[in-house]
VEXDREN-2710 file (C-alpha; in Angstrom, 1 decimal):
% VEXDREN-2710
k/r/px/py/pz
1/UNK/293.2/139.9/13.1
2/UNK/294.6/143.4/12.8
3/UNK/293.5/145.8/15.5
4/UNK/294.5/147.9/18.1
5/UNK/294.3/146.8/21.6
6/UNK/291.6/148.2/24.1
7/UNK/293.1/150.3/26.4
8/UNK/292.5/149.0/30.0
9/UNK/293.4/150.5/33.9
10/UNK/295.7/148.3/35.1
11/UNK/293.0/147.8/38.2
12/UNK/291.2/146.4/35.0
13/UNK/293.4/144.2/33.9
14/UNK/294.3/143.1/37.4
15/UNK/291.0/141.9/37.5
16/UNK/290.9/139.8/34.4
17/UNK/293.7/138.6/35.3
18/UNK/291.7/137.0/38.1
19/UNK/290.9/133.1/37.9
20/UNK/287.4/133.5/38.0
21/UNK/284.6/132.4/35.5
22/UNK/282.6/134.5/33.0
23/UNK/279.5/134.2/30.9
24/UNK/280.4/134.1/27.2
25/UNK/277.6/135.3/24.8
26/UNK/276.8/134.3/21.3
27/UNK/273.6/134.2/18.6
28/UNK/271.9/131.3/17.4
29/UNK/271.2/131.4/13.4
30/UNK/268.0/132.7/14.5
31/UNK/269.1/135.7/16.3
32/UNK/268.7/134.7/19.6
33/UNK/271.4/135.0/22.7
34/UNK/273.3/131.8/23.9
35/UNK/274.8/132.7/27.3
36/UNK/277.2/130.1/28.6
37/UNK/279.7/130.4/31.8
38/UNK/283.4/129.9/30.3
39/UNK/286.9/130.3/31.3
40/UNK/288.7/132.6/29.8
41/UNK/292.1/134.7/29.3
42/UNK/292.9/137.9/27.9
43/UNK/295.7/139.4/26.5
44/UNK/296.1/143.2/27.3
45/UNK/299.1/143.6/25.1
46/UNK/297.2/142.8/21.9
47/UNK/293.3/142.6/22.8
48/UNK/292.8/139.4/22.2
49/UNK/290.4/137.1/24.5
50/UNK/290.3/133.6/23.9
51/UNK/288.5/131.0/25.0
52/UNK/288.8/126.8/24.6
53/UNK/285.5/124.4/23.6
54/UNK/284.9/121.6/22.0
55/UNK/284.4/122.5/17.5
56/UNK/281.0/121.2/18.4
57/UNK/279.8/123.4/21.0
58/UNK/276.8/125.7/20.2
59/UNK/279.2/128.5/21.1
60/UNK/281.5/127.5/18.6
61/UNK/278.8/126.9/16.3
62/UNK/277.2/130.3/16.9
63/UNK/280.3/131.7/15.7
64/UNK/281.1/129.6/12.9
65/UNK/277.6/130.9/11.5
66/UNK/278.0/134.5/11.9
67/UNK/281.2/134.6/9.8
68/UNK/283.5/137.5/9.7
69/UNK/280.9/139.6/11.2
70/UNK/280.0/137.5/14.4
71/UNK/280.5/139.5/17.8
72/UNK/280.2/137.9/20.9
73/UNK/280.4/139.1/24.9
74/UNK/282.7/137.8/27.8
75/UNK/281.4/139.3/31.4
76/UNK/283.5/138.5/34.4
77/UNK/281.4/139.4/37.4
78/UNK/282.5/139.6/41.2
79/UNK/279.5/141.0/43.4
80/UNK/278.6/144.8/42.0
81/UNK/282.1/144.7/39.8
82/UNK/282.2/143.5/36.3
83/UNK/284.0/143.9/33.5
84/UNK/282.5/143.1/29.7
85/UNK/284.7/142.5/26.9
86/UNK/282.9/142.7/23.6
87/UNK/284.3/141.9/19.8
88/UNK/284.2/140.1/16.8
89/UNK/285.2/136.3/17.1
90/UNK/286.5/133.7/15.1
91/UNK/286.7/129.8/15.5
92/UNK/290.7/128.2/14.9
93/UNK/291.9/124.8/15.0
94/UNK/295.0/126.1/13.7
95/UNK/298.1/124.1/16.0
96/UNK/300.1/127.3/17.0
97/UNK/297.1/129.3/18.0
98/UNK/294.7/126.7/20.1
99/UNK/298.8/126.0/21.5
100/UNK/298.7/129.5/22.9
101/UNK/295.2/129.3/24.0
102/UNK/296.2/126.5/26.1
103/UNK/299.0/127.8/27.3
104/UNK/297.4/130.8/28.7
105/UNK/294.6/128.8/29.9
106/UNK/296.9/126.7/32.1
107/UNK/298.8/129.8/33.6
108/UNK/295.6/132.0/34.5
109/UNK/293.9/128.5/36.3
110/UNK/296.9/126.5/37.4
111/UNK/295.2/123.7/35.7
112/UNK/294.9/122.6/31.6
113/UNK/291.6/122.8/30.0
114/UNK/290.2/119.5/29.0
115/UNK/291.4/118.1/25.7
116/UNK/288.4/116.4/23.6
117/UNK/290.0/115.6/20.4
118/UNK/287.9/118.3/18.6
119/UNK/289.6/121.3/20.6
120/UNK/289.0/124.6/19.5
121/UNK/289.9/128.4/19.9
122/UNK/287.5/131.0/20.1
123/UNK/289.7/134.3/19.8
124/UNK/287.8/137.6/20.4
125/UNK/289.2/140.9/19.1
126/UNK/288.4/143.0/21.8
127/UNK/287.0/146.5/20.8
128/UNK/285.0/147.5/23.0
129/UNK/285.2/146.8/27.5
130/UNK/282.5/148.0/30.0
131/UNK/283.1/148.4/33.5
132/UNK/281.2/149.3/36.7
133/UNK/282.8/149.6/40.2
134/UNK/286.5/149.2/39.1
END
């Protein structure tokens, strides 16, 4: 994924950096939204969210079927501040990748994400972050 990164105030980023949950938004074949809480991370250096599920998921499904094209939404919410990070997303089982993703994972929440034996990455190119109260 070649892109440049969003640009972010580090007051921004500070709060992404946040363990907190967000809800991660996809479309079914049929057009309509799938809105699921998720933990995430996000990489300011290169734009690149990413977020961990099973290859079965509907999220994962959701953007398997949209292709190259499929954009999905990550809002992390904390009373009246939010942040939305919005992009197109691809699915990866590739080792090195869902590696990283985990890695991340395990820093921002102190914890590993579970490990089904179908783990996926989601990785989000982030081109586009809303913002209110930040």
């Amino acid at each position: 994924m070649s892109r440049a990164p969003v640009e972010l105030p580090p007051i921004t980023r500070a709060f992404l950096d946040r363990p907190d949950t967000a809800t991660f938004t996809t479309r079914r074949p049929d057009g309509t939204p799938h809105v699921t809480p998720v933990r995430f991370t996000f990489d300011g250096s290169t734009g690149l969210a990413r977020v961990t599920t099973r290859a079965g998921s509907r999220k994962a499904r959701n953007v398997a079927a949209g292709g190259p094209a499929a954009r999905v939404a990550l809002c992390q919410v904390d009373g009246f501040r939010w942040v939305t990070l919005e992009g197109r997303a691809v699915v990866t089982d590739d080792p090195a990748r869902l590696a990283e993703a985990v890695r991340r994972y395990t820093v921002r929440y102190r914890a590993a994400p579970p490990s089904p034996p179908d783990l996926v990455v989601i990785e989000i190119a982030v081109d586009r972050a809303l913002s209110l109260n930040l």
